[in-house]
Every structure is written in structure tokens, then in C-alpha cells.
C-alpha positions as CSV (number, residue, x, y, z in Angstrom):
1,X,0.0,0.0,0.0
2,X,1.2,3.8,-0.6
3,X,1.7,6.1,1.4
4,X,-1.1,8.3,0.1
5,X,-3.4,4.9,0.1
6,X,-2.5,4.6,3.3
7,X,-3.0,8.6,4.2
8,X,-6.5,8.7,2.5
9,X,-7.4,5.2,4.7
10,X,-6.5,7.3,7.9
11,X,-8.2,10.7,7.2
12,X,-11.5,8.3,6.1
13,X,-11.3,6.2,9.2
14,X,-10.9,9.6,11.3
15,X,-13.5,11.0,9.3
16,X,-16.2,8.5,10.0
17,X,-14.9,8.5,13.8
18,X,-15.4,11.8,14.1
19,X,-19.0,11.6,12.5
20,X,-19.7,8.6,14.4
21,X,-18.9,10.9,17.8
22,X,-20.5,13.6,16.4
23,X,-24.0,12.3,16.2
24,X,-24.2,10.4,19.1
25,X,-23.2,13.9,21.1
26,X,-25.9,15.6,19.3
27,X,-28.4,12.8,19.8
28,X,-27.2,13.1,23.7
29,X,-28.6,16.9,23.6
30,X,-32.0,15.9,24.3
31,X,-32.3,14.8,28.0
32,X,-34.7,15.0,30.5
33,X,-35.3,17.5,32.7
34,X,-37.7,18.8,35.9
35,X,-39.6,22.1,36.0
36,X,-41.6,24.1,37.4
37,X,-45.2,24.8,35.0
38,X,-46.6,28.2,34.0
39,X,-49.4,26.8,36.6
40,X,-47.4,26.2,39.4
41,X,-47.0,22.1,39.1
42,X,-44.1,19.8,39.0
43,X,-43.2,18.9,35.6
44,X,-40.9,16.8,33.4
45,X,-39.3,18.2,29.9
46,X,-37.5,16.2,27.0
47,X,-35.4,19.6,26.5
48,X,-32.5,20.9,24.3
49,X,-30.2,23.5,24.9
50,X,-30.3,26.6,22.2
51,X,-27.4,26.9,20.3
52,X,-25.2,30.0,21.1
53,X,-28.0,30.3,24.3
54,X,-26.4,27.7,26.8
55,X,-29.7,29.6,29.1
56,X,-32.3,28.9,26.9
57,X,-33.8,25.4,25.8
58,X,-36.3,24.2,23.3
59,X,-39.0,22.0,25.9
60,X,-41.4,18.7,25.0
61,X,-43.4,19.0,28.7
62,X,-46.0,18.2,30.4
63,X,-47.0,18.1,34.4
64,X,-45.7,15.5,36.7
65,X,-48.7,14.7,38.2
66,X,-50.9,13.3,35.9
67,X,-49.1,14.7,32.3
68,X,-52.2,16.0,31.2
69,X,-52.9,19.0,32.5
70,X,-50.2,20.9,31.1
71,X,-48.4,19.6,28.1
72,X,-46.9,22.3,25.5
73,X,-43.7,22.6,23.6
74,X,-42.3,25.5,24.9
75,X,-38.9,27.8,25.0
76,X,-37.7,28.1,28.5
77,X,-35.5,30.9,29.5
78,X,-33.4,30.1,32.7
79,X,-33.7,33.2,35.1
80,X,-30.8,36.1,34.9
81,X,-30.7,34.5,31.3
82,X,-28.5,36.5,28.7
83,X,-30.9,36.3,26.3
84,X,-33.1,38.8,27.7
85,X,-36.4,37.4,26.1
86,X,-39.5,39.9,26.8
87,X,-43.4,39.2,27.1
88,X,-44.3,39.1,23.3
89,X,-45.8,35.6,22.3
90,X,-45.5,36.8,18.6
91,X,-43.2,34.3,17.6
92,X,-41.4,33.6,13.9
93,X,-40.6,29.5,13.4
94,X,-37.9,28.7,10.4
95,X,-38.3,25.3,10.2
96,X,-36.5,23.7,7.1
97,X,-37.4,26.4,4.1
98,X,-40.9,26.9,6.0
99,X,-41.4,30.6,7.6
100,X,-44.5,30.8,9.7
101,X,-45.8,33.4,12.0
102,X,-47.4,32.4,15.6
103,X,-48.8,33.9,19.1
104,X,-47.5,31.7,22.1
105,X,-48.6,31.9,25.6
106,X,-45.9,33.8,27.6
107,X,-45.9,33.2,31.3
108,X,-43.1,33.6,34.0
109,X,-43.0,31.0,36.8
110,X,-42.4,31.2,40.8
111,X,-38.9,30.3,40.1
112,X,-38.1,33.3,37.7
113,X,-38.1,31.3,34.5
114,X,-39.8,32.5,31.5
115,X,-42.0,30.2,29.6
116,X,-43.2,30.2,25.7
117,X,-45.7,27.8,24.7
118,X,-46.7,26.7,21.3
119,X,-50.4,26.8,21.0
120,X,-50.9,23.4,19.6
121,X,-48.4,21.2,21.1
122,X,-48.7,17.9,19.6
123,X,-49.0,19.6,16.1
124,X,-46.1,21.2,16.8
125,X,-43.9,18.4,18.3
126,X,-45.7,16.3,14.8
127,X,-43.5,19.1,12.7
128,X,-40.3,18.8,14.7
129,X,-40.4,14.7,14.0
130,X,-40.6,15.2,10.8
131,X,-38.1,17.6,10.2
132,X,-36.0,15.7,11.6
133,X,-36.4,12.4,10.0
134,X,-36.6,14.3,6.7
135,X,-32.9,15.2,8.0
136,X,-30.2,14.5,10.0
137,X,-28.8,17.6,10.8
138,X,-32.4,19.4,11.1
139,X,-32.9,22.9,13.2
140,X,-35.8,24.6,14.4
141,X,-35.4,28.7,14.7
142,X,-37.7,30.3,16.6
143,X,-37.6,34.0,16.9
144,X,-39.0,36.0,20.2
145,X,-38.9,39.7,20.7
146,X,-36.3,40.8,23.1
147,X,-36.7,43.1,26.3
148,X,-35.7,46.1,23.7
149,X,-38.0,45.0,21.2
150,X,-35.3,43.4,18.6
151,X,-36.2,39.8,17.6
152,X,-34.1,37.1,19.2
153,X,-33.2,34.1,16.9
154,X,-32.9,30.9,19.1
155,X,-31.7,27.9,17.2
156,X,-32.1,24.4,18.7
157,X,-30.7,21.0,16.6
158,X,-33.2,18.6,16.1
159,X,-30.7,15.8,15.9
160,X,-32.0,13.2,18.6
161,X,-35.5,14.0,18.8
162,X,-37.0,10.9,17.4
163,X,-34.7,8.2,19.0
164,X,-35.7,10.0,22.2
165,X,-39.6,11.6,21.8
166,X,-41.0,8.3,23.4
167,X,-39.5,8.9,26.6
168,X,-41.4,11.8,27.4
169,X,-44.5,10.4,25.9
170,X,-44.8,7.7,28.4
171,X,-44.3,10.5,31.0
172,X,-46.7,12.7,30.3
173,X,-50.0,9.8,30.3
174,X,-48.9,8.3,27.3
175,X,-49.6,11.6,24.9
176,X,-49.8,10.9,21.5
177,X,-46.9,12.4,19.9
178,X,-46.0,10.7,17.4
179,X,-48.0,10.2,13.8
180,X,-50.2,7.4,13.1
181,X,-48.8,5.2,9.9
């Protein structure tokens, strides 16, 4: 074998390594998380963190209790965040090469944290699973007004969502996420 066989045989094999890491690190992004509802109750989240927003994550909820008296799919600032999201629900979603326009439910919570709910949830959380098994490296971009009125672009990777939806399901009184075949 030559050397430059041999040279193209490492950079592939570190290649698909790398890859390999790659998507397993983004399919880790979506983990499971407790919170505090815009109601008051205990709940659970499948939640990802926003890129460049290490404060702000991208939420598939419901309540603890019973998981259906609160379910939404939501963007959760942390308190203090930098982000400095205000109290407009009008929202822009870039999804794919979709634009669409929405009004969320905006509410803050006991513990300081800011929450913005999509107003149909499973629809919603229906688009994101499909996005993301149309492809791989799928985003969703929502955009929320900031405190000063400038719109706030908060990117979250999709990658993950589908290996991992059905663990929140079964929290949340086995909601029907997913589509029926």
C-alpha cells in the first residue's frame, strides 16, 4: 500500500470516527429534565439546549402529576438569562425552508423562569419529528422579541429528537406524539 493509500485510509477512518462521535453527542442533547409549569405544578421536559443560548432550551413538557394538564412545547429561558427574552408571544418558526408566523402563551414562573408555549403542542412536536427524519442535521429557529423589542433568533438541533420523543410520551399519560402510519 502507498503512502497516500495509506494517508486517505486514515483521514476516512478519522472522518467517519469523528461523524460517528459527532451524532451520538448531538443525539445526547436531548435529556430529560424537571420544572416548574406556567401553573405552578411539578413537571418533566425532553429539552435541548439553544445553540449559542447555553440559558435557553427548546422543551417537550407536560405536568408531573398526571401529564395531562399541562403539556406544551415550549422555550424556557433560565432566570438572569442573557438572552433577555421579553413578554411578546409573537413568535417567527424557520423550520426547514418553512417561515411561519405564531402567538405563544408567555408566562413567568415562581422560580423566575420564562416560559413560551406553542399553542398546539402535539402539532407542533408532529413538525419537529418530521423535520428531523426528513434530516439529520435538522434545526428549528424560533424568533421572540427581546426586552428592547429586537427579535431574538434561538436555534435548537433537532438531531435526537426521534430516537428519544418516546421517553417523554410515556411520562406525560402516554400523549400521543407521534403520527399514526
Amino acid at each position: 500500500m502507498a503512502n497516500s493509500e495509506r494517508w486517505r485510509a486514515v483521514i476516512a477512518a478519522a472522518l467517519a470516527s469523528s461523524m460517528a462521535m459527532t451524532g451520538s453527542a448531538l443525539a445526547a442533547g436531548w435529556t430529560m429534565h424537571e420544572l416548574e409549569t406556567p401553573l405552578g405544578d411539578k413537571g418533566t421536559a425532553l429539552r435541548v439546549t439553544a445553540k449559542r443560548r447555553p440559558d435557553v432550551h427548546l422543551a417537550i413538557a407536560c405536568d408531573a402529576d398526571t401529564g395531562s394538564r399541562w403539556r406544551a412545547v415550549a422555550v424556557v429561558e433560565d432566570p438572569n438569562s442573557g438572552a433577555q427574552l421579553g413578554m411578546r408571544g409573537d413568535v417567527v418558526i424557520r423550520l426547514g425552508d418553512k417561515t411561519s408566523r405564531d402567538v405563544w402563551s408567555v408566562r413567568t414562573t415562581t422560580d423566575e423562569r420564562r416560559i413560551f408555549s406553542a399553542p398546539e403542542a402535539t402539532r407542533f412536536a408532529r413538525r419537529l419529528l418530521r423535520a428531523e427524519a426528513d434530516s439529520p442535521t435538522a434545526e428549528v429557529t424560533v424568533e421572540i422579541h427581546g426586552v428592547g423589542g429586537k427579535p431574538v433568533p434561538l436555534t435548537f438541533p433537532l438531531t435526537g429528537l426521534g430516537a428519544t420523543i418516546d421517553r417523554i410520551a410515556a411520562k406525560c399519560g402516554e400523549w400521543d406524539i407521534r403520527e399514526k402510519d
